[in-house]
Structures are given as C-alpha cells and as structure tokens.
FIDO-689048 format. One line per 5 residues: number of its first residue (from 1); for each residue x, y, z of N, C-alpha, C. Coordinates in nm, 3 decimals. Layout:
BEGIN
NUM) X/Y/Z/X/Y/Z/X/Y/Z  ...
//
This chain:
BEGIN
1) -1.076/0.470/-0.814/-0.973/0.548/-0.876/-0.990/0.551/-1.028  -1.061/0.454/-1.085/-1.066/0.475/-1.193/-1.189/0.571/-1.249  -1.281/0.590/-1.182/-1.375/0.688/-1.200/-1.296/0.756/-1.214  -1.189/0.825/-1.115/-1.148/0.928/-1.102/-1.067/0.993/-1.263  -1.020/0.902/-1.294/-0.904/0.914/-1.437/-1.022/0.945/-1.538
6) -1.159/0.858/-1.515/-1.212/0.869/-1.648/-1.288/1.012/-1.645  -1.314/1.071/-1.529/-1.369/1.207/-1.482/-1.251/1.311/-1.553  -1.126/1.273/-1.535/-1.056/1.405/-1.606/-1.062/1.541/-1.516  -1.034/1.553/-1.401/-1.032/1.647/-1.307/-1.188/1.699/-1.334  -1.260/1.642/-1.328/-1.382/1.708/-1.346/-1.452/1.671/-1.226
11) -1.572/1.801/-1.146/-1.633/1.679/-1.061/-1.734/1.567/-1.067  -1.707/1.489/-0.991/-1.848/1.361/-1.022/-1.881/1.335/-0.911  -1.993/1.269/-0.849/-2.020/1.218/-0.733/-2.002/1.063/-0.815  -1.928/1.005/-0.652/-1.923/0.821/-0.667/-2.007/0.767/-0.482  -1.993/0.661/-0.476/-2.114/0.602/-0.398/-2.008/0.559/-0.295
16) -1.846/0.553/-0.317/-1.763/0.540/-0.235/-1.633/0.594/-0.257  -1.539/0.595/-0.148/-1.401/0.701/-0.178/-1.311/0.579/-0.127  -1.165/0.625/-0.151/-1.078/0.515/-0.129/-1.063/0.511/-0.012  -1.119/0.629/0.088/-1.102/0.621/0.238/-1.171/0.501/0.316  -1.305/0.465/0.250/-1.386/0.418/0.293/-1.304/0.248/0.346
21) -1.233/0.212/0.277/-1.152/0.097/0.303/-1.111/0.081/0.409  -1.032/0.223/0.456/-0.972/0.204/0.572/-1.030/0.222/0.683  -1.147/0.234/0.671/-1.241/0.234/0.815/-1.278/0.071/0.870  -1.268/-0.007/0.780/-1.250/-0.175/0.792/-1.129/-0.220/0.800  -1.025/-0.172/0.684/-0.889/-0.254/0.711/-0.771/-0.185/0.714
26) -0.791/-0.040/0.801/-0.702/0.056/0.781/-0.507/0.056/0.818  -0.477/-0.094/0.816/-0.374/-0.154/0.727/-0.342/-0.115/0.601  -0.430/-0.124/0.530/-0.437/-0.099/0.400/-0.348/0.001/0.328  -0.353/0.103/0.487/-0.335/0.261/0.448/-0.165/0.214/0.394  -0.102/0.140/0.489/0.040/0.194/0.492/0.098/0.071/0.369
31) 0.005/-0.055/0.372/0.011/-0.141/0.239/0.034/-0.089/0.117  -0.067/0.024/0.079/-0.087/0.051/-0.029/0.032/0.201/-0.023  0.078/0.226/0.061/0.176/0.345/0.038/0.133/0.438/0.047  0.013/0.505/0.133/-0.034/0.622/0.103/-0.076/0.660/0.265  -0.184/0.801/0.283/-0.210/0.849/0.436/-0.359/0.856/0.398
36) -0.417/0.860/0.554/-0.523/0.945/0.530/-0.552/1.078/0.464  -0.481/1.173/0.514/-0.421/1.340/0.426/-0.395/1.317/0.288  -0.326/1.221/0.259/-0.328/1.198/0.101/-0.425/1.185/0.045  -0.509/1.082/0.078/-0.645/1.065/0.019/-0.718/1.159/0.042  -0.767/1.234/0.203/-0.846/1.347/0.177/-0.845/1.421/0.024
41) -0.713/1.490/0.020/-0.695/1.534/-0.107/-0.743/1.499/-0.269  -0.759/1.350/-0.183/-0.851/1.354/-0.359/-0.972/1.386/-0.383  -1.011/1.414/-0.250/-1.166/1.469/-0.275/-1.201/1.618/-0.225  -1.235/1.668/-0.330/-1.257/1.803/-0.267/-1.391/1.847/-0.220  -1.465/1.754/-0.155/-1.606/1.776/-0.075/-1.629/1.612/-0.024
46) -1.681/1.554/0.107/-1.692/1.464/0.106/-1.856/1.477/0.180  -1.963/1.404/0.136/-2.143/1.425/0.197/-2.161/1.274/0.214  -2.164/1.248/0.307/-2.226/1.143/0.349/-2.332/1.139/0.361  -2.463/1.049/0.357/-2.583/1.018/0.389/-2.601/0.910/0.463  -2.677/0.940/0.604/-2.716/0.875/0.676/-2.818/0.759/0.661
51) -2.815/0.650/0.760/-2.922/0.538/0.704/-3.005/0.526/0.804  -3.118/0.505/0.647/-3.231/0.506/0.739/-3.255/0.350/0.832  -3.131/0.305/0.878/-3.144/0.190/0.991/-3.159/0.249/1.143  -3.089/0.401/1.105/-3.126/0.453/1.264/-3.247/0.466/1.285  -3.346/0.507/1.183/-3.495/0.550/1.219/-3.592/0.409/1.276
56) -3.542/0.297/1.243/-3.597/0.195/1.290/-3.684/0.099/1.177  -3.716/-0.001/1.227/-3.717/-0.100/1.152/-3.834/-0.111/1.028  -3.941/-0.009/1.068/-4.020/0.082/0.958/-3.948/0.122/0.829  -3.879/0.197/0.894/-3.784/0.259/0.809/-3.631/0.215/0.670  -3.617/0.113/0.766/-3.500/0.049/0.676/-3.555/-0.100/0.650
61) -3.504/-0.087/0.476/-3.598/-0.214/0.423/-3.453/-0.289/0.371  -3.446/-0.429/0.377/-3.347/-0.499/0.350/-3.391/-0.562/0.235  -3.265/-0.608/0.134/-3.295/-0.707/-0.009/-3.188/-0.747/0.010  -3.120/-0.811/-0.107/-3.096/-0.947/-0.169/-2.939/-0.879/-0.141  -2.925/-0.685/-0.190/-2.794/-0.652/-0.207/-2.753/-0.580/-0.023
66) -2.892/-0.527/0.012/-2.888/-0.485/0.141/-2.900/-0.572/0.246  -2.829/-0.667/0.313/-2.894/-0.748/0.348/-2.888/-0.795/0.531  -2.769/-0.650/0.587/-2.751/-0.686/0.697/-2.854/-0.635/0.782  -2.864/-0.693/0.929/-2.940/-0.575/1.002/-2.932/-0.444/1.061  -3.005/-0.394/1.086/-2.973/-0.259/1.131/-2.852/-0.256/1.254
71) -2.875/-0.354/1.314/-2.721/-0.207/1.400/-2.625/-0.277/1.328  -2.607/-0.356/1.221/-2.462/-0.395/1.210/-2.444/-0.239/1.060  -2.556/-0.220/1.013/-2.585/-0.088/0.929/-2.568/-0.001/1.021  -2.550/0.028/1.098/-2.535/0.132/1.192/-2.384/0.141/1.235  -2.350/0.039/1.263/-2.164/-0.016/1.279/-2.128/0.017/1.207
76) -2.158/0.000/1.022/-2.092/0.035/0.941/-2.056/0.175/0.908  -2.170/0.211/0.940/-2.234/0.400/0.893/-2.059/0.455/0.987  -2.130/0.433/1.149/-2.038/0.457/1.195/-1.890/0.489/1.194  -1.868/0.359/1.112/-1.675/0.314/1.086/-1.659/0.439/0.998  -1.748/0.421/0.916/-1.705/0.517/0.767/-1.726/0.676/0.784
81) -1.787/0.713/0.911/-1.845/0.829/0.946/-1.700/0.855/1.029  -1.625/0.774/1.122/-1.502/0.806/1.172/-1.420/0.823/1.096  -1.390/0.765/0.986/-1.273/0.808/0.864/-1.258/0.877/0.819  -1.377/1.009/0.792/-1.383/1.119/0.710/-1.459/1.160/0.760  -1.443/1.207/0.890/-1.517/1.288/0.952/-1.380/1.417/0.964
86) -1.281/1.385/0.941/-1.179/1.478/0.977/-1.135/1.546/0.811  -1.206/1.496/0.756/-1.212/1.573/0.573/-1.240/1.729/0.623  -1.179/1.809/0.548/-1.173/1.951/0.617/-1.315/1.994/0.535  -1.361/1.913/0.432/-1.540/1.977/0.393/-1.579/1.876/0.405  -1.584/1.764/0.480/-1.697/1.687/0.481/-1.874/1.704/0.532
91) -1.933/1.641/0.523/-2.089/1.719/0.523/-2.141/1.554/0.552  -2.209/1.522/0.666/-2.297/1.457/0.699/-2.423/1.490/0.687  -2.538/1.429/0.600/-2.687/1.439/0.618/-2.772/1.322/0.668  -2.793/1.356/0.780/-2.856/1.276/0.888/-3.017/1.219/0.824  -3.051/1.071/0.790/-3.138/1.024/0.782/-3.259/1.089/0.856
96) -3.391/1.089/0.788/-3.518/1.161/0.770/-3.596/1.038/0.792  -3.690/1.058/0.851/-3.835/1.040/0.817/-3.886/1.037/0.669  -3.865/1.228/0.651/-3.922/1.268/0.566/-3.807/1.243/0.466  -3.805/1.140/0.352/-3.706/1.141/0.268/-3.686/1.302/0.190  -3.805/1.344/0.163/-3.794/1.480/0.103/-3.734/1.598/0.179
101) -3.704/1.547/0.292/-3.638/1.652/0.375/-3.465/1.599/0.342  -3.448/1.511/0.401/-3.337/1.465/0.353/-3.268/1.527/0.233  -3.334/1.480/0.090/-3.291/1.503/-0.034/-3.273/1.666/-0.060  -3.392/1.718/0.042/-3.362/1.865/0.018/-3.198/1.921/0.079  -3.156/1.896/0.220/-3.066/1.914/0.256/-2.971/1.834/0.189
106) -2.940/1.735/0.094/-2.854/1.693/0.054/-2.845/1.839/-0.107  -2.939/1.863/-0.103/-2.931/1.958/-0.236/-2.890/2.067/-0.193  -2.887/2.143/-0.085/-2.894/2.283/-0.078/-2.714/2.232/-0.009  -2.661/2.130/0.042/-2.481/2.120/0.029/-2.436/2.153/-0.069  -2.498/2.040/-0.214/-2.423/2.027/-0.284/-2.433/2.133/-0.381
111) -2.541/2.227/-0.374/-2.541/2.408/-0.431/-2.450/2.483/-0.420  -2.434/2.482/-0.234/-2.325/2.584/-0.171/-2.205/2.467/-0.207  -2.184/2.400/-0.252/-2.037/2.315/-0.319/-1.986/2.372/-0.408  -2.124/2.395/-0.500/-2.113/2.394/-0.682/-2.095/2.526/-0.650  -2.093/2.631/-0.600/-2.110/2.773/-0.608/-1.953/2.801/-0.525
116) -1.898/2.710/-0.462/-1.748/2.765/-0.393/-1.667/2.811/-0.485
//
C-alpha cells in the first residue's frame, strides 16, 4: 500500500497485491475491514506469471531466497492463482520453456493494458 501512495494514482507494476495475503490467511480479509471486491479495485489489471516449478526440476532453480520445492511452489502459485483469478482483468502467463516466449506474451498483455 505504500507503493501505492508513493505512485500517486499513477501506474506501476509491484511483485505483490494486498490480495495475495488472503490466499494464505484469508481471515485477514474481515480483520483488516475490507473484501475481496474492495481490493480488486485497487488494481486495475492483475498478470500473474507462472513458475517455472511446473516445467520440472530442469527448469526451476532454488537459492538461499527461493528455497521451497517445487510442488509446495506449485501450492503456492495455486493459492494465489485462486484469489485473483476472479479480478475482472486478470491475465495469467503460463510458464515456458522458452523464457523468450514467456516474456513475449507477458509484453504483448501489458501493450493491450497500456493502450486501454
């Protein structure tokens, strides 16, 4: 939320939304005083990117900050893929092989975004 204030109604991409919470502790929702529909609203496009834990173990490399295994990366994808999947523009891009395929379809969303 504070991205959000320092953005100034402007758009920005961030790496997470306040929805994302409630796909783990969606308590939260009625804690903090607010809905799912409320929050949709604060985002006016939501693109998810898929992980490359589905492509297999080639594919997804773990470190120090990444550090679970793949299906529990896959559990997660999941949770957060049920929460805002009902965003009236949300946009899933399904993990590649070809990362350059990927990045392309993540570009040609966020074109037809910038151009609405």
């Amino acid at each position: 939320m504070a991205l959000e204030e320092q953005a100034h109604n402007r758009s920005f991409i961030a790496d997470r939304g306040t929805v994302d919470a409630f796909a783990f502790h969606p308590e939260t929702m009625s804690s903090v005083g607010t809905t799912l529909e409320r929050e949709y609203q604060r985002y006016s496009a939501v693109m998810q990117l898929g992980t490359a834990a589905v492509l297999g173990d080639r594919f997804y490399q773990r470190d120090t900050i990444r550090n679970e295994p793949a299906s529990a990366t896959i559990a997660i994808e999941q949770a957060i893929t049920d929460v805002w999947r009902a965003h009236p523009r949300y946009f899933f891009v399904k993990a590649e092989i070809d990362f350059e395929k990927k990045y392309r379809t993540f570009l040609q969303i966020a074109k037809r975004l910038t151009s609405d």
